[in-house]
Every structure is written in structure tokens, then in C-alpha cells.
One Martini backbone bead per residue (centre of mass of N, CA, C, O) as a GRO file, in nm:
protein
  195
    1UNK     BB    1   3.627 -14.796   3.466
    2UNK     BB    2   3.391 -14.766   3.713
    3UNK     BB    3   3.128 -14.702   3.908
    4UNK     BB    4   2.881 -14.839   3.942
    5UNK     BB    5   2.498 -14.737   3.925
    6UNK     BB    6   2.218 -14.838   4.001
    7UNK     BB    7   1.915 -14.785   3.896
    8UNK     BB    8   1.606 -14.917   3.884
    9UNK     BB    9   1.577 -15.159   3.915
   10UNK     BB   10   1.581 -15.425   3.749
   11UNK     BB   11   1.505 -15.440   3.447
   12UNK     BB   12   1.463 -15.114   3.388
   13UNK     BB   13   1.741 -15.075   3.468
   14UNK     BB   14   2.031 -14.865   3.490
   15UNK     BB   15   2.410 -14.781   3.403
   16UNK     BB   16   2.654 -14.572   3.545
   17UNK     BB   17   2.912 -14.355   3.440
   18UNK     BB   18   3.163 -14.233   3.361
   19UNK     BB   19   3.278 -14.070   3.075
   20UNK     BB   20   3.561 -14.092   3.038
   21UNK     BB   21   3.545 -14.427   3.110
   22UNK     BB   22   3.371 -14.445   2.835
   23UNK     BB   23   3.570 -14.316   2.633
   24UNK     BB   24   3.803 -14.504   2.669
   25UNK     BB   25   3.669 -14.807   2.615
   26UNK     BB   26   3.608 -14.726   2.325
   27UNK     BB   27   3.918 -14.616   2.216
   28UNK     BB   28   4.050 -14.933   2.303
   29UNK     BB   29   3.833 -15.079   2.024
   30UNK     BB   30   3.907 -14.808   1.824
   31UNK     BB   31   4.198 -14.830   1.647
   32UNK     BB   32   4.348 -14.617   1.417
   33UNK     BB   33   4.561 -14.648   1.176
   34UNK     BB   34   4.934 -14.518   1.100
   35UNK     BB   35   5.188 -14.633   0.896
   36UNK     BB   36   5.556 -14.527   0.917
   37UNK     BB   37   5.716 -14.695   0.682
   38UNK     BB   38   6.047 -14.706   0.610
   39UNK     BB   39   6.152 -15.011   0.682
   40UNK     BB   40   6.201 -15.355   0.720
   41UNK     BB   41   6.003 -15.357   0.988
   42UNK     BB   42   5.729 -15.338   0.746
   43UNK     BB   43   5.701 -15.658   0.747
   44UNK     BB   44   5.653 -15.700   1.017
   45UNK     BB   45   5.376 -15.556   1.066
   46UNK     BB   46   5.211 -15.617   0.775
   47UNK     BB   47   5.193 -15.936   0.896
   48UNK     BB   48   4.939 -15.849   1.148
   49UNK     BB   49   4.702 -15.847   0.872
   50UNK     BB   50   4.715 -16.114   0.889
   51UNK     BB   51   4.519 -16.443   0.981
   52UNK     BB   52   4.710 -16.516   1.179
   53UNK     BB   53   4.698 -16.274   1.434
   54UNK     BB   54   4.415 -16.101   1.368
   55UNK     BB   55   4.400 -15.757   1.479
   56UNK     BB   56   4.086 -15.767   1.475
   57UNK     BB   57   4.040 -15.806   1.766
   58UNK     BB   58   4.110 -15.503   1.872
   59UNK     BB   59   4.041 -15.306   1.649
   60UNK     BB   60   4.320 -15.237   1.427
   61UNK     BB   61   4.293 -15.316   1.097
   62UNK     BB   62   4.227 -15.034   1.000
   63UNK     BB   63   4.397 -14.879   0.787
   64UNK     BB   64   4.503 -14.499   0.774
   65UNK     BB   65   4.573 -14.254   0.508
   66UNK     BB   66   4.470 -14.012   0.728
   67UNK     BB   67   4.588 -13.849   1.007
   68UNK     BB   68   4.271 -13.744   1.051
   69UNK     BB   69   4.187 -14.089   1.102
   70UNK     BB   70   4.348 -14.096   1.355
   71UNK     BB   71   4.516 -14.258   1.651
   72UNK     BB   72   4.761 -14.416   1.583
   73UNK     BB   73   5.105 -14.386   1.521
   74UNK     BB   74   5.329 -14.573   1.321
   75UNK     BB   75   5.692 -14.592   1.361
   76UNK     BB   76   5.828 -14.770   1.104
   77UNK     BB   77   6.174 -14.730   1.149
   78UNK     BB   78   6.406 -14.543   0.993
   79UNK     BB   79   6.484 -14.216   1.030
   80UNK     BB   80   6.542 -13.908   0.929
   81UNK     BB   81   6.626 -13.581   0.872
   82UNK     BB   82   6.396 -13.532   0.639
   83UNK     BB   83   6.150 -13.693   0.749
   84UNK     BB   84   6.098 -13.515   1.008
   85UNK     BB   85   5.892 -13.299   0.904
   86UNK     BB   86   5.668 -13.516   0.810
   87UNK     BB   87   5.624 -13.655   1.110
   88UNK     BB   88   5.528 -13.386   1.219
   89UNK     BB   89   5.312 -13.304   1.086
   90UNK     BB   90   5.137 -13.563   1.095
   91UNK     BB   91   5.080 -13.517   1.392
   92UNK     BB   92   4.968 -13.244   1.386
   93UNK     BB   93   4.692 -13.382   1.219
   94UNK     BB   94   4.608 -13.534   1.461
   95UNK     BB   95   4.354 -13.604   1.663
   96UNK     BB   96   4.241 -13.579   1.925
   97UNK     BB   97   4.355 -13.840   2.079
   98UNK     BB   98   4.689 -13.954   2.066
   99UNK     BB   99   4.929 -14.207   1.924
  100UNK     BB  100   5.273 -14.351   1.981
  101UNK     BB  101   5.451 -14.566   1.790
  102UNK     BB  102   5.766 -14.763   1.829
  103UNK     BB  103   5.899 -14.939   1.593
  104UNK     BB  104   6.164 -15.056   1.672
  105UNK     BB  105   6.536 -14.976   1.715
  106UNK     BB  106   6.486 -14.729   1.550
  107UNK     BB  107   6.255 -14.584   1.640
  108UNK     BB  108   6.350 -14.568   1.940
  109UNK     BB  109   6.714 -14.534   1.895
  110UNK     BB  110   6.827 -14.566   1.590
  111UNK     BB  111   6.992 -14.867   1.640
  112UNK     BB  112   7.265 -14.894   1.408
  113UNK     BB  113   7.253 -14.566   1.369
  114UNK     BB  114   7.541 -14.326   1.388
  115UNK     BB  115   7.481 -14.044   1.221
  116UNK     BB  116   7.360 -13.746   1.052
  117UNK     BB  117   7.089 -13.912   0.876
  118UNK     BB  118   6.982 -13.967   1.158
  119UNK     BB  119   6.726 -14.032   1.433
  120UNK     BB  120   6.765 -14.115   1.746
  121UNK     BB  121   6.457 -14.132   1.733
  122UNK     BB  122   6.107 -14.061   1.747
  123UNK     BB  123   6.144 -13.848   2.023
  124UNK     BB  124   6.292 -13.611   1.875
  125UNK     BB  125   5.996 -13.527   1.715
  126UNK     BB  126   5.790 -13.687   1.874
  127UNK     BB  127   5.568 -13.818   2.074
  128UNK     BB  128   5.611 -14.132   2.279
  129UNK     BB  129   5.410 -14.421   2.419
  130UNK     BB  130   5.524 -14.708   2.264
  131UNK     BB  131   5.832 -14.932   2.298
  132UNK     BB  132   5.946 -15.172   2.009
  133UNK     BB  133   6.192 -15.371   2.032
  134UNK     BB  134   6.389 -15.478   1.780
  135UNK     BB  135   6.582 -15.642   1.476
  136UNK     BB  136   6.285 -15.732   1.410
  137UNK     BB  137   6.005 -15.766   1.564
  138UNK     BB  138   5.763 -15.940   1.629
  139UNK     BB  139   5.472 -15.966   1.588
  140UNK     BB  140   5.366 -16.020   1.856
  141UNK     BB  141   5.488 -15.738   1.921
  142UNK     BB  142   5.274 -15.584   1.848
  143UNK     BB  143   5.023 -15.740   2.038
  144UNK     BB  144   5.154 -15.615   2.282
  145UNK     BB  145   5.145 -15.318   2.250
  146UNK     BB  146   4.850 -15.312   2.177
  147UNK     BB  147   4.771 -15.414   2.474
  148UNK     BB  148   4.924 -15.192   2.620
  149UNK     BB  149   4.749 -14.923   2.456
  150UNK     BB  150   4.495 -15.032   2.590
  151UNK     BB  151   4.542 -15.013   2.901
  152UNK     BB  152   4.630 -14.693   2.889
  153UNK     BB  153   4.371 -14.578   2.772
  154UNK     BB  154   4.189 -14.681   2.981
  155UNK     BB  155   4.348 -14.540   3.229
  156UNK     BB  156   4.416 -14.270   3.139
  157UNK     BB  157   4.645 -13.991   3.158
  158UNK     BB  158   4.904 -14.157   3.072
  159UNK     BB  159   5.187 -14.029   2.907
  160UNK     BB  160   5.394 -14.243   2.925
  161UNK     BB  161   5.650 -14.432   2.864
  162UNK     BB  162   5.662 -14.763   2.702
  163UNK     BB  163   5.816 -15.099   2.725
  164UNK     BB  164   5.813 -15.381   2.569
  165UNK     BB  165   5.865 -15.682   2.691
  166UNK     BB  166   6.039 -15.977   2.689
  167UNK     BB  167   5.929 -16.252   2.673
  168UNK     BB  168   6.229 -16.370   2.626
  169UNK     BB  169   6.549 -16.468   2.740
  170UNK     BB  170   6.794 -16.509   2.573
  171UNK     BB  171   7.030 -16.727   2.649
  172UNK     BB  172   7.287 -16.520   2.595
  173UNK     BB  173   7.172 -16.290   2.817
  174UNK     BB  174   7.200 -16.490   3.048
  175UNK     BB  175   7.293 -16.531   3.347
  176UNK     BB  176   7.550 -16.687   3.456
  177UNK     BB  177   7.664 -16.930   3.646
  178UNK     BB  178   7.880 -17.187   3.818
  179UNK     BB  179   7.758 -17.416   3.685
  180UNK     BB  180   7.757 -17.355   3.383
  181UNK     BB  181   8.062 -17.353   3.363
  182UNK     BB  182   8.148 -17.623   3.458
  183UNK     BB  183   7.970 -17.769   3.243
  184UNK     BB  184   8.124 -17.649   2.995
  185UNK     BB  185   8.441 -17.710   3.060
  186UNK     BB  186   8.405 -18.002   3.049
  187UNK     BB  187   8.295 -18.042   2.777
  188UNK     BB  188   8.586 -17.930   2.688
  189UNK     BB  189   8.742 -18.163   2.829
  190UNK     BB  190   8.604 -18.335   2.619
  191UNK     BB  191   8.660 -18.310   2.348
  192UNK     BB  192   8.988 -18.317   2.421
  193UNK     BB  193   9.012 -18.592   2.490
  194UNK     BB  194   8.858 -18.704   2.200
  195UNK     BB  195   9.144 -18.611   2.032
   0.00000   0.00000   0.00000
């Protein structure tokens, strides 16, 4: 937050700080969200409002269907070329300050849509400050994300982009080692030998 300064201490005293850094602390704890979700990605997002996940503990429980009453904009799923002046036009309804999350690898980055009905990703329409990868990310990434955006509002004026680092490197994308390999031949060669 910023530094306290006690006035008048004991029980009478009262502690000032920047107002910038309190109306961050308080925007950080009231995220009212509108999802904009075209695709597969939003049965895994809207996963995140039932009872295991419980998202309403950072207080971004109650989506709004009014982007003048929102300040997250949830971009869940491929954007289409058609969708494109919609996704903009929401934006541009939201009231300052407001952020963007692109959930998924399709929102992120356009996905394996590779042609001309699609926008490889939501930054090429409206500017986007925290990308959610996978295809579909799991819930608890969305409490990822939303823990990093709350981070970034708290610290203030940050507007670049961040990206939702995966909790763990799947085994398949682990750099082998030249142990890993010997181990793995062997095993080879005694398959082959019981046979």
C-alpha cells in the first residue's frame, strides 16, 4: 500500500496513506467481471464459479452482463473476424480503470486456428493485460491469473502484459537428460530380450 503515518497516536490516533494506493488496495478486492466466451475454454471458466474453486474469496464472484458495470473484461475462447468489432465496441463501454484477461490458447494467441475467419489472438483488437495459456486451462488457472491481476492492480500503473506461468512442466516437455536416456534404452533392450 503505501507508508502509514500515524497522527495523533493511542486509541484516537488514525493512519493516512496515498489515496492512489488505497483505491488500488480496494479495486484489488472488488473485481466485477463480464465474460466474453465464445468457445470450449468457457465450461472451464464458468467451472470456477461453483463451490470447489469458491472464486468468491478474492471477490470476483458476481459476473456482470453490462460492460459499464465491469472492470475485468474475461475474453474465453477463438475470436472470430466477425466478433471482432463486438469484442472492441465492449471495451471500449468499460469504464476506467479496466483490464483485460485472455483465457485460453485460442484467446491468447489464436490456438491451431490458422486462417482467415479467426484473430490470432485478443490482443490484436483490444489491448490485453494477463494471458491464460492451455487448451482449456484448468480452473485453478483462472485463480492464477486472477491472483496475478490482482497483484498488478495492487502495485499500480503497470499496464504490460503478463502471462500465467504453468504450475508444473509436464514429464513429455522436460529437457531429457543423458541419464533419462540410458535408463529408457535399457528398458528397451530388456523388453526386447523377453521377448
Amino acid at each position: 500500500m503505501g507508508a502509514l503515518k500515524t497522527v495523533m497516536g493511542g486509541d484516537a490516533g488514525f493512519a493516512t496513506t496515498k489515496l492512489d494506493a488505497l483505491l488500488n488496495w480496494a479495486r484489488k478486492y472488488s473485481l466485477f467481471q463480464y465474460p466474453f466466451a465464445t468457445a470450449c475454454c468457457g465450461m472451464e471458466f464458468f467451472a470456477v464459479a461453483g463451490p470447489r474453486y469458491d472464486v468468491a474469496r478474492f471477490g470476483a464472484e458476481a459476473p456482470r452482463f453490462s460492460p459499464r458495470q465491469s472492470d475485468v473484461l474475461w475474453v474465453v475462447g477463438t475470436i472470430s473476424q466477425r466478433q471482432a468489432p463486438a469484442l472492441k465496441r465492449i471495451y471500449e463501454q468499460m469504464s476506467d480503470p479496466k483490464w483485460v484477461v485472455a483465457f485460453g490458447t485460442c484467446a491468447s494467441c489464436g490456438g491451431f486456428y490458422d486462417n482467415y475467419t479467426t484473430i490470432p489472438g485478443a490482443d490484436k483488437v483490444i489491448p490485453v493485460d494477463i494471458y491464460i495459456p492451455g487448451c482449456p486451462p484448468r480452473p485453478e488457472a483462472v485463480l492464477d491469473g486472477l491472483m496475478l491481476l490482482m497483484e498488478k492492480i495492487e502495485k499500480g500503473g503497470n499496464r504490460e502484459a503478463m502471462t500465467v506461468p504453468p504450475r508444473e512442466l509436464p514429464r513429455l516437455a522436460q529437457l531429457r537428460t543423458r541419464a533419462d536416456t540410458t535408463i529408457v534404452s535399457d528398458h528397451i533392450g530388456k523388453m526386447k530380450e523377453d521377448k
